[in-house]
C-alpha positions as CSV (number, residue, x, y, z in Angstrom):
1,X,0.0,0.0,0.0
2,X,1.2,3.0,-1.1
3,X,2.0,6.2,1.7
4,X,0.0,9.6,0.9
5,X,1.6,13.0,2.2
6,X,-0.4,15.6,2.8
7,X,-0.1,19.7,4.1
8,X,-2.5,20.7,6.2
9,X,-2.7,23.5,8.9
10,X,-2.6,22.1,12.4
11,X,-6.5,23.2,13.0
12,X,-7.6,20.8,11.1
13,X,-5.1,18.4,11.6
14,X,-6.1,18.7,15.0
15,X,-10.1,19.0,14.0
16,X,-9.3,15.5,11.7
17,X,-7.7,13.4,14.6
18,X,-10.5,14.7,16.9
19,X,-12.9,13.3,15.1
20,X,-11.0,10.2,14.2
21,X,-10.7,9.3,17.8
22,X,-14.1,10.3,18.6
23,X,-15.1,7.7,15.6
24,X,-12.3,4.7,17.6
25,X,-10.8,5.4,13.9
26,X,-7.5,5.8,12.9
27,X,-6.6,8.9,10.7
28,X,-6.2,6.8,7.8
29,X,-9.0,5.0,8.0
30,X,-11.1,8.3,8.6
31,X,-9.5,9.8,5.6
32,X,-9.4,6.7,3.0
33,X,-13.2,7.0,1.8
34,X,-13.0,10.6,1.3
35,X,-10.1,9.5,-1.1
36,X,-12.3,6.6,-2.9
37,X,-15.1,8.9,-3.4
38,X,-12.8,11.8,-4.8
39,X,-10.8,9.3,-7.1
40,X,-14.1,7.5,-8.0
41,X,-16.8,8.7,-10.9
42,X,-20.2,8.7,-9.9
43,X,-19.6,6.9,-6.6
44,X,-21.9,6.7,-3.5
45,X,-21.5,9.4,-1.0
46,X,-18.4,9.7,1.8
47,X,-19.5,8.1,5.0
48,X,-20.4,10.4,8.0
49,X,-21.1,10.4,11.4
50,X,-24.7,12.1,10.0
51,X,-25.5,9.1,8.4
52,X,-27.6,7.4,11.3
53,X,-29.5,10.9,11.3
54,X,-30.3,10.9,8.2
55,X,-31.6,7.6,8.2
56,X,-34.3,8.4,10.7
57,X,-35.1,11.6,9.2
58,X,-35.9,9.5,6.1
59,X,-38.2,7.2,8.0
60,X,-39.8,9.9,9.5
61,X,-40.1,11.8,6.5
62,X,-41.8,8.3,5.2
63,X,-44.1,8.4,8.1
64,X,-45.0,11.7,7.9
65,X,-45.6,11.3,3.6
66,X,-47.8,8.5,4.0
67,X,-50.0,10.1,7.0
68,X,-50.0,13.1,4.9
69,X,-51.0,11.1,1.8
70,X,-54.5,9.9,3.2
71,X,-55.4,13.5,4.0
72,X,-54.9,14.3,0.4
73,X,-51.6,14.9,-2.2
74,X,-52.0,18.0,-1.9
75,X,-50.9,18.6,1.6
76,X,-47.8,16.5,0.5
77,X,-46.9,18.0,-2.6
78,X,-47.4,21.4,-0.5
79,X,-45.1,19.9,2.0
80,X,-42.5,19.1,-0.3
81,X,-42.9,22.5,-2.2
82,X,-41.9,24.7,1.2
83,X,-39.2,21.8,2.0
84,X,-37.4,22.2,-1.0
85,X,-37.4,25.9,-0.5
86,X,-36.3,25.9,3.2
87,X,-33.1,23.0,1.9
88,X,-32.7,25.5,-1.2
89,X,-32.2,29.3,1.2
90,X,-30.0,27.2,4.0
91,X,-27.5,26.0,0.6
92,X,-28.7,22.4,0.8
93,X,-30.0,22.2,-2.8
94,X,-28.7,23.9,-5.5
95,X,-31.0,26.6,-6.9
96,X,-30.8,24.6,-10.1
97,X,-33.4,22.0,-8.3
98,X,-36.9,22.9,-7.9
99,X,-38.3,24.8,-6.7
100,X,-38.0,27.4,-9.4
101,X,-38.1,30.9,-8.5
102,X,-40.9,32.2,-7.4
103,X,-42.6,29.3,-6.3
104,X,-43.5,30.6,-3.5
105,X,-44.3,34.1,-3.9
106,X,-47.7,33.4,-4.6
107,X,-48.6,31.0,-1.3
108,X,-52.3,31.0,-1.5
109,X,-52.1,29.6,-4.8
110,X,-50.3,26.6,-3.6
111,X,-52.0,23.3,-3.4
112,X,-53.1,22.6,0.2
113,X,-53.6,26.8,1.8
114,X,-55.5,26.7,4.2
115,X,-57.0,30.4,4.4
C-alpha cells in the first residue's frame, strides 16, 4: 500500500484526529473514503457520522408522507414544495433544483392553503 503525504494546517489536523478518535478510527482510516469517493466517478456518498440521522429523518419523512397522503396529495406536494425551499435558502439544494423561482411568492395559490 502505497504512503500519501499531505499539508494541512494544524487546526484541522487537530479538528481530523478529533474526530478520528471520537469515531475509535485511525486517521487513515477516517481519511481513506473521502479519497475513494474523490478518485471515483459517480460513486456513493463519503460516509459520515450524519449518516444514522439521516436515516431516521428518512423514515420519518416516510411516516410523515404517508400520514399526509391519506389526507390528500396535496398537503404532501405542498409539504415538499416549502421543503425544497427551506433546503434550497439554508445552501442544501442547489437553486438549479426545484423549486424554481418564485414558487412561492404566490402562497395561496399553492395546493393545500388553508385560508
Amino acid at each position: 500500500m502505497k504512503v500519501l503525504s499531505i499539508k494541512v494546517d494544524d487546526r484541522l489536523h487537530r479538528r481530523l484526529r478529533n474526530r478520528a478518535a471520537s469515531a475509535n478510527l485511525s486517521l487513515s482510516q477516517l481519511l481513506h473514503p473521502l479519497l475513494e469517493e474523490a478518485a471515483g466517478a459517480g460513486g456513493r456518498y463519503v460516509f459520515t457520522g450524519q449518516d444514522e440521522i439521516l436515516g431516521v429523518v428518512i423514515q420519518i419523512f416516510t411516516l410523515v408522507t404517508e400520514l399526509a397522503a391519506e389526507r390528500g396529495h396535496a398537503l404532501v406536494e405542498r409539504a415538499s414544495i416549502e421543503a425544497r425551499h427551506a433546503m434550497r435558502e439554508r445552501g442544501l439544494l442547489p437553486s438549479g433544483i426545484i423549486p424554481v423561482p418564485g414558487e412561492l411568492d404566490n402562497e395561496q395559490d399553492l395546493p393545500g392553503r388553508v385560508s
